[in-house]
Structures are given as C-alpha cells and as structure tokens.
VOZANU-897358 format. One line per 4 residues: their letters; for each residue x, y, z of N, C-alpha, C. Coordinates in pm, 1 decimal. Layout:
// VOZANU-897358
A = X/Y/Z/X/Y/Z/X/Y/Z  ...
//
This chain:
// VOZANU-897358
XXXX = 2828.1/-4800.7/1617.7/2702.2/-4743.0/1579.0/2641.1/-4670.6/1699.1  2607.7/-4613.1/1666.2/2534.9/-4472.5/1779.0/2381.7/-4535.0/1850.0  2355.0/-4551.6/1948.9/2202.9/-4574.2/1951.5/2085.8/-4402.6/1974.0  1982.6/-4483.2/1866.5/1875.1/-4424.2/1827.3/1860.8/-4264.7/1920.9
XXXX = 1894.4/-4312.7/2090.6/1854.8/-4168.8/2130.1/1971.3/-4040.1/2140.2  2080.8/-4069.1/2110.1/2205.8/-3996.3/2053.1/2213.3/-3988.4/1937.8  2150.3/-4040.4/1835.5/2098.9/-3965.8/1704.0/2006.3/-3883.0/1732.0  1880.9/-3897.3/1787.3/1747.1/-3803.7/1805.4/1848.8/-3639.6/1868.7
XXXX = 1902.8/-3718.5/2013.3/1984.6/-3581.0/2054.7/2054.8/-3466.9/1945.8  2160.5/-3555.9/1872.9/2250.2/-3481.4/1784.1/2174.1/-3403.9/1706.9  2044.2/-3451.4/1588.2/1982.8/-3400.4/1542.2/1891.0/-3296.1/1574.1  1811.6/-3309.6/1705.7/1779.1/-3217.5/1785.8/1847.5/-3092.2/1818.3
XXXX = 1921.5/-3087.7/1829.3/2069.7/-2967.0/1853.4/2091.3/-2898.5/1726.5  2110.3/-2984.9/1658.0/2109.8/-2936.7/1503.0/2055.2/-2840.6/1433.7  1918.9/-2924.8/1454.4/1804.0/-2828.9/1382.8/1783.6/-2721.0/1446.7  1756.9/-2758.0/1636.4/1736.5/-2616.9/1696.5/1810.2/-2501.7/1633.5
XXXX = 1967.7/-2524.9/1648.6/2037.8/-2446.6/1607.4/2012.7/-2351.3/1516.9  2015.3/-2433.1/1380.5/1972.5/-2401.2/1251.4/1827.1/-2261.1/1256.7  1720.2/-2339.3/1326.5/1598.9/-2245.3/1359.9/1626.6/-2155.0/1433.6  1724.0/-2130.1/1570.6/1767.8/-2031.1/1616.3/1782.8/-1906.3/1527.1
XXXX = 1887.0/-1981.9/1417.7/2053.4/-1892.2/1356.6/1901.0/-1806.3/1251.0  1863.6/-1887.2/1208.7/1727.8/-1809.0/1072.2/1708.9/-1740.1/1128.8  1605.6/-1736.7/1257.9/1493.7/-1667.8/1328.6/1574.2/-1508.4/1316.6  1708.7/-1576.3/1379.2/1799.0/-1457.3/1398.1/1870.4/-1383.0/1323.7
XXXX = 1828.4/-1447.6/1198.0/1859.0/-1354.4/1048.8/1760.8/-1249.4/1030.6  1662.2/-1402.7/1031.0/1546.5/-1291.7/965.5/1504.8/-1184.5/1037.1  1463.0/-1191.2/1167.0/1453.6/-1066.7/1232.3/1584.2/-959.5/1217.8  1668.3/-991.9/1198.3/1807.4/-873.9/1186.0/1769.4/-796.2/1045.6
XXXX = 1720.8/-937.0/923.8/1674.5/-813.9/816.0/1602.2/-741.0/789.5  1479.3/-819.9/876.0/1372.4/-744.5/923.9/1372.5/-540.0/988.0  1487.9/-571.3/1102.3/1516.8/-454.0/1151.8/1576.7/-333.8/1035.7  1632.9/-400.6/988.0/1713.4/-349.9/899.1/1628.2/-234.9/800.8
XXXX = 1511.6/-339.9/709.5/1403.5/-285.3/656.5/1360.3/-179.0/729.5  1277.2/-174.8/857.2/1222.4/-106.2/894.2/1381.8/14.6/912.0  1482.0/-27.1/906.0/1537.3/96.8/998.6/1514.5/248.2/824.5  1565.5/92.6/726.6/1523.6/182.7/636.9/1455.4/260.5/564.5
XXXX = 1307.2/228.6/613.2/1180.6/300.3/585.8/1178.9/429.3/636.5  1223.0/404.1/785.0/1221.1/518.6/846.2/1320.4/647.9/809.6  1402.5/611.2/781.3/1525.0/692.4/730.1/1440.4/735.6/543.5  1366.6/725.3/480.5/1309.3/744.5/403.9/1187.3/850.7/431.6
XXXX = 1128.7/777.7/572.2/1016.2/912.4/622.9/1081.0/1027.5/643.0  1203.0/985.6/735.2/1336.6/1082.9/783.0/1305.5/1225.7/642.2  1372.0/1116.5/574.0/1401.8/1249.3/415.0/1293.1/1298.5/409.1  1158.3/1276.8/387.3/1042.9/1335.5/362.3/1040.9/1434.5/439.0
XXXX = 1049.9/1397.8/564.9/998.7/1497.2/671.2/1081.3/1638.1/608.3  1218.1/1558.8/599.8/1310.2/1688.6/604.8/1274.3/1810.3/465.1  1219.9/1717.9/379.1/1180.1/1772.9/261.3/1095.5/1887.0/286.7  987.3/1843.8/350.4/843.4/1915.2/427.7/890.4/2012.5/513.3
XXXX = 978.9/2012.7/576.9/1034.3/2103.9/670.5/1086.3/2232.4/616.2  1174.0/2221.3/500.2/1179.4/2303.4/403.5/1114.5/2395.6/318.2  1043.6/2329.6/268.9/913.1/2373.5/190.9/838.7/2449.4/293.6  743.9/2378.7/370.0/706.2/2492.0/522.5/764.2/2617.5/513.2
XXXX = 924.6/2558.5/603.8/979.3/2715.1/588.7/958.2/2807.0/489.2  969.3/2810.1/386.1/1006.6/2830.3/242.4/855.9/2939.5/227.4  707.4/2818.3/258.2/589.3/2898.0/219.0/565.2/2966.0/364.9  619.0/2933.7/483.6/610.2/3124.2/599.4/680.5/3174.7/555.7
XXXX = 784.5/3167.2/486.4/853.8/3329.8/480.8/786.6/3384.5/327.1  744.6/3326.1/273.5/672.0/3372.8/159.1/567.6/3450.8/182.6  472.4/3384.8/307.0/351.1/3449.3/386.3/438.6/3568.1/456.1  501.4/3588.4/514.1/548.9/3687.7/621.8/610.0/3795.1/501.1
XXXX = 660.6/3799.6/385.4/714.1/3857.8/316.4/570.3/3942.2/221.0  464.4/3835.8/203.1/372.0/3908.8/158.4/274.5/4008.3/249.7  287.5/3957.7/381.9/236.5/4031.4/490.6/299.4/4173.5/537.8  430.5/4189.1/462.6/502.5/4267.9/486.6/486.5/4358.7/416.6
XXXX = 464.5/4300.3/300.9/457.4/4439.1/188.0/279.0/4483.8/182.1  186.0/4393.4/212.1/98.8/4434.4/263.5/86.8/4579.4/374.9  136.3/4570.5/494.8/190.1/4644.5/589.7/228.8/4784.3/502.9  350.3/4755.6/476.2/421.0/4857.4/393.6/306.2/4971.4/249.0
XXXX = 250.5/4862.3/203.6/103.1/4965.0/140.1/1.5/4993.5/237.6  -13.4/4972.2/357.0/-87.7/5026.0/446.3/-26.4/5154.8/505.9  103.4/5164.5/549.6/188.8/5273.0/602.8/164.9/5386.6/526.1  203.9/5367.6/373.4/238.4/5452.6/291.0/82.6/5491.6/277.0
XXXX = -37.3/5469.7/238.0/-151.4/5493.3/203.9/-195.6/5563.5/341.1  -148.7/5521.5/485.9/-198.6/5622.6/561.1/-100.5/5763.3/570.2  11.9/5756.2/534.4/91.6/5870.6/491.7/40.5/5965.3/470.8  38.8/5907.9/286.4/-49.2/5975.4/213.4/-134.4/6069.7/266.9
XXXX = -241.5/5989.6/302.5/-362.1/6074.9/321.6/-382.8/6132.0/462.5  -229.6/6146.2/542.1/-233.0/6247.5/650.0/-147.2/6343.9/585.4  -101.2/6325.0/446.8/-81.1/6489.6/417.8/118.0/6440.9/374.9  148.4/6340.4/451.4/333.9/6314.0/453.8/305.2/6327.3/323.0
XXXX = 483.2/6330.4/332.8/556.3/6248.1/217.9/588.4/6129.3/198.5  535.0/6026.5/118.8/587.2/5906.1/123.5/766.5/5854.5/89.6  837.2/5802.5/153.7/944.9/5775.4/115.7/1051.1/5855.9/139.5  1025.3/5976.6/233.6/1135.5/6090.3/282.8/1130.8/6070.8/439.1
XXXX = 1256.9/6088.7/477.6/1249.1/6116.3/607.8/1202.0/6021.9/695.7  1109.3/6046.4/853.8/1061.0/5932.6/929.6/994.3/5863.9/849.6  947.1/5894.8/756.0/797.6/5769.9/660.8/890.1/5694.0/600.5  1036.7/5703.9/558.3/1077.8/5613.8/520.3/1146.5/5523.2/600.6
XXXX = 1188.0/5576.2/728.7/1250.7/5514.6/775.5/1143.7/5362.8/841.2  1005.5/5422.5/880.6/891.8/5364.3/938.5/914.9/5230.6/845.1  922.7/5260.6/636.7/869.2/5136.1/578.9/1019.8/5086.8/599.0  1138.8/5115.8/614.0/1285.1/5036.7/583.5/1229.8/4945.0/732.3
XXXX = 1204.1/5002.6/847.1/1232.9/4870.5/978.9/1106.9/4815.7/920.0  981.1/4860.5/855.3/879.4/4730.3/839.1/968.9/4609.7/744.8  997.8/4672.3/664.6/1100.9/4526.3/609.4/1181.1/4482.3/664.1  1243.9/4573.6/709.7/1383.1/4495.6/801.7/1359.0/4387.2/920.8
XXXX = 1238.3/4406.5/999.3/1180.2/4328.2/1093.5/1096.8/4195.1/978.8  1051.8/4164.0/855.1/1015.0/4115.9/825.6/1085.3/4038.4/729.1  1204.7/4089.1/728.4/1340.8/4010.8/680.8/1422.9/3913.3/772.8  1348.0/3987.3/886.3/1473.6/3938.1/1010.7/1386.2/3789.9/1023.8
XXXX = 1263.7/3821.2/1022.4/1154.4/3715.5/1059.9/1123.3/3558.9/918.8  1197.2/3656.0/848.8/1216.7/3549.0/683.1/1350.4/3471.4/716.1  1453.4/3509.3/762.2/1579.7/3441.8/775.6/1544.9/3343.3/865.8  1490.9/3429.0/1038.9/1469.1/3313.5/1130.2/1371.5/3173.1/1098.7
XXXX = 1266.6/3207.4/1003.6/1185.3/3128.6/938.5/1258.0/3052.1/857.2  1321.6/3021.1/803.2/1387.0/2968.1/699.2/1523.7/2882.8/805.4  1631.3/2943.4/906.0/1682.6/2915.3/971.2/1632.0/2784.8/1030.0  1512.8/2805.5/1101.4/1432.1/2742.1/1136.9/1395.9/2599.8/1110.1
XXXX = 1349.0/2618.6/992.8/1342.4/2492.9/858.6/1447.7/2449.4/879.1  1533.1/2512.7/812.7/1661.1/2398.7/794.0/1763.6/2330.2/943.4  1705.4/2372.9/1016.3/1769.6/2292.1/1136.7/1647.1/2180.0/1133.4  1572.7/2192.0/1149.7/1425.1/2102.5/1132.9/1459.4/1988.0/1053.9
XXXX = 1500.0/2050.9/919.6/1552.2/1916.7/831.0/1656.1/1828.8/859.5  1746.7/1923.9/942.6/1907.2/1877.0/956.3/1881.7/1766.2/1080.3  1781.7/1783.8/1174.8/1709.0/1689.9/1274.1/1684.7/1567.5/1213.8  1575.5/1579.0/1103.4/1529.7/1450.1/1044.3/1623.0/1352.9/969.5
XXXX = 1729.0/1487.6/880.2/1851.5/1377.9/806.6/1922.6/1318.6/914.9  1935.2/1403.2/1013.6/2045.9/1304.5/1143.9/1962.6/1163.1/1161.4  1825.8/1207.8/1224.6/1742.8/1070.1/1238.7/1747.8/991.3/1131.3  1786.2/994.5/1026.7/1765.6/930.6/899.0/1865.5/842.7/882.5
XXXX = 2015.0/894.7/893.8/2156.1/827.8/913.4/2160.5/765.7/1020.8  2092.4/801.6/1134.4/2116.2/735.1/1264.2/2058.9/588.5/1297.2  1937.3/591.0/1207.6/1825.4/464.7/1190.1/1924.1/368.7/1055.8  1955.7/388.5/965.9/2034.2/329.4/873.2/2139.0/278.1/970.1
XXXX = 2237.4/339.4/1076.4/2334.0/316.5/1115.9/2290.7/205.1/1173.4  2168.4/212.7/1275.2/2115.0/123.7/1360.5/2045.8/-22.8/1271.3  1997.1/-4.7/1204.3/1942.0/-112.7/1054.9/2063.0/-193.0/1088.5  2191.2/-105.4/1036.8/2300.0/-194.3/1033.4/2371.0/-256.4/1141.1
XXXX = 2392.9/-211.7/1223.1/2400.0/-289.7/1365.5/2326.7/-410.1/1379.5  2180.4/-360.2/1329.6/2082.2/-450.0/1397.8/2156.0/-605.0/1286.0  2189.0/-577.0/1177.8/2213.4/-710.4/1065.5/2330.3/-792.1/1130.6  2425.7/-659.2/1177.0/2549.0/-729.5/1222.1/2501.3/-827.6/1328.6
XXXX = 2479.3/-797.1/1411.3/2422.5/-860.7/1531.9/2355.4/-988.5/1487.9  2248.4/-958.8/1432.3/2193.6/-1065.0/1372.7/2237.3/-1182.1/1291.9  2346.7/-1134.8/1201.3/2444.5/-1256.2/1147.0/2507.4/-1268.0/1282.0  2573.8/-1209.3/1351.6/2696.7/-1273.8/1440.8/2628.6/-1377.0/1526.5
XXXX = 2459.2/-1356.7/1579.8/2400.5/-1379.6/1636.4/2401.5/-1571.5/1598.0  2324.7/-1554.1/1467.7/2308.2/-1634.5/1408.3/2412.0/-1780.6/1370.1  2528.9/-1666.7/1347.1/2682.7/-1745.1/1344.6/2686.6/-1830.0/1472.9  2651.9/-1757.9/1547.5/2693.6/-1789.4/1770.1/2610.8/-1921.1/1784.1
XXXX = 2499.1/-1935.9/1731.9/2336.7/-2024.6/1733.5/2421.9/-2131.9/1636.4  2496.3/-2110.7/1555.3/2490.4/-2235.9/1470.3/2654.4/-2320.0/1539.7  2710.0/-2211.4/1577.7/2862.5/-2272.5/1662.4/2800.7/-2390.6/1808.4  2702.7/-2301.0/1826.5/2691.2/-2311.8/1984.0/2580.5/-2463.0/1964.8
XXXX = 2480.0/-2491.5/1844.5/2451.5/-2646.1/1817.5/2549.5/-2758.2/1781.9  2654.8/-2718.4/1698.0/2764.0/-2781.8/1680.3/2794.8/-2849.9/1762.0  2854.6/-2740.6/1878.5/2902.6/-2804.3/1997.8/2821.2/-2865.2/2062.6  2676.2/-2871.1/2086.0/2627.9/-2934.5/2165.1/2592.9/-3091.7/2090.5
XXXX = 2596.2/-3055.9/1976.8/2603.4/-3204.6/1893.9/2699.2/-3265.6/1904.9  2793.2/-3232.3/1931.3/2923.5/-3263.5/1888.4/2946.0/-3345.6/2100.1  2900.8/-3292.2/2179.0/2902.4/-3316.6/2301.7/2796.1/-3455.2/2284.6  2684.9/-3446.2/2281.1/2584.2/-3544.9/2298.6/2627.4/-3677.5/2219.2
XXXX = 2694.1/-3669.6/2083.3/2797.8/-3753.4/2029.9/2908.8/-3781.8/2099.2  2997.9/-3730.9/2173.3/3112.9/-3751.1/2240.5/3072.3/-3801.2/2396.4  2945.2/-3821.6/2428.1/2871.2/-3855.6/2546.9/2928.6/-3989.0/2505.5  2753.0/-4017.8/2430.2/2744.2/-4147.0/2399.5/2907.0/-4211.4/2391.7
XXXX = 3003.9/-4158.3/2279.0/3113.8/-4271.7/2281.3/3198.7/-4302.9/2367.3  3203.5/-4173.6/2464.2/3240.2/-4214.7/2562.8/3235.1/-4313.6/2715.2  3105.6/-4333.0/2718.9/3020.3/-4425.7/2818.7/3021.9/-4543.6/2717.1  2980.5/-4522.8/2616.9/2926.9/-4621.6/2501.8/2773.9/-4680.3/2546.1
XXXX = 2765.6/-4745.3/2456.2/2614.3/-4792.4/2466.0/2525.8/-4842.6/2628.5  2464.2/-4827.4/2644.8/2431.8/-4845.9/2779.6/2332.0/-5016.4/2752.5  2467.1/-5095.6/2840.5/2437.8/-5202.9/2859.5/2305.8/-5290.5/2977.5  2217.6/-5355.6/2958.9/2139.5/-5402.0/3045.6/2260.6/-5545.7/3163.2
XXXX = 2266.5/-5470.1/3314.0/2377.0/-5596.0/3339.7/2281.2/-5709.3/3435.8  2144.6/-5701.1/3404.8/2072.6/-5762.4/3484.3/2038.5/-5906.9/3409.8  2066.4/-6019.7/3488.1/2029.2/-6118.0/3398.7/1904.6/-6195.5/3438.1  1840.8/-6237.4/3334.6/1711.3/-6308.5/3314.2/1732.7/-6402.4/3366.5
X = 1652.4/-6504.8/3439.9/1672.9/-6657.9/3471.1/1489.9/-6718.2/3389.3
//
C-alpha cells in the first residue's frame, strides 16, 4: 500500500497535467478562432478593395467624358471642327490618358485584394499551426504527468515506506 503522501504526489502530477494539456487546447482553439475571424475581415477587406477600385474608375471615367464635353464645347465656339484633325486627336489622348488611369485604378484594387486574400490564407494557415501545437502541446503535458506520476510511484516503491528507526523507552 502506498502511503498517503505518494498518493497526494501521484495525483498532484496528474491533475496538473490534465490542467496543463486543457489550458493548452483551449488556447490553441482559441487561436485558431481568432485566426479565423481574421481571414474573414481578410475577405471583406478584399471585397472593399474591389468595389473602391471599381467606383474610381467609374469617377475618373465620368470625369473624363466630362473633360471631353468641355474640349469639344470650347472647339465649337472657337470656330473648329469638332472631331477632325488636332480636335480629335486632343479628345482620343483625353480618353486614352483616362483609360490608362481606369486600368491602373482597377490594377490597383486587385493587387489590394490579392494582399488581403494572402493575409487571409496565411492567418488560417497560422490558426492551424496554432491547433497543431496546441494538441501536440497538450499530448507533451499529459505524457510528461504520466511520467512524473509514474516516478513519484516508483520513488516510493522503491525506498518503500519510510520507517521511524528510533525507539521509544
């Protein structure tokens, strides 16, 4: 039979363990959650990034043709021809510069998004790390009480009970 304070020990080890190995779950799923929230803002963002782009080049495209009825109306009424010759060439680069400025706008965006989806996969990747870790962690916490139970038990039987060799008179 074991005495009382090599039970307290064994059990002690035990439980620590046990509370370790959780702690070290739960925070791993914990991480996990959050990695996945973020990878959710991730998408949003990237969503928003898009759209953005999407409404400047809409603005720059209406600003353009704005422009372009300004050109032609001062034409006009210096006497040109609208749409022959230098006056046309004047409205082809106003679009062409405001095409160039719609692509880079839009270009733009979508690297923007392609940023946030990377951050998005990269935080999921990390979520998952963080679980692995956290079970292996957890696994390590519950091996590593074992053994120390398993020691504080193999103490005791080995010494065996600790005898008083002092005698009373």
């Amino acid at each position: 039979m074991c005495e009382p304070t090599t039970i307290v020990m064994v059990g002690m080890a035990v439980a620590s363990a046990a509370m370790q190995a959780k702690s070290q779950r739960e925070s791993a799923k914990y991480n996990e959650e959050v990695a996945k929230n973020n990878a959710k803002i991730n998408a949003i963002q990237a969503k928003e990034a898009l759209d953005l782009g999407e409404d400047e080049a809409i603005l720059v495209r209406q600003k353009a043709l704005q422009a372009v009825g300004y050109q032609k109306a001062q034409m006009a009424a210096n006497g040109g021809v609208v749409g022959v010759g230098s006056n046309q060439l004047i409205i082809d680069n106003t679009l062409s510069a405001a095409n160039d400025d719609r692509r880079t706008i839009r270009n733009n965006a979508r690297k923007q998004a392609f940023s946030y989806t990377v951050a998005g996969v990269n935080s999921i990747a990390q979520g998952k790390l963080d679980r692995y870790q956290g079970d292996t962690g957890a696994a390590a916490s519950l091996m590593q009480g074992a053994s120390s139970a398993y020691g504080a038990y193999n103490k005791y039987h080995s010494s065996g009970p600790s005898v008083s060799t002092s005698a009373t008179t």
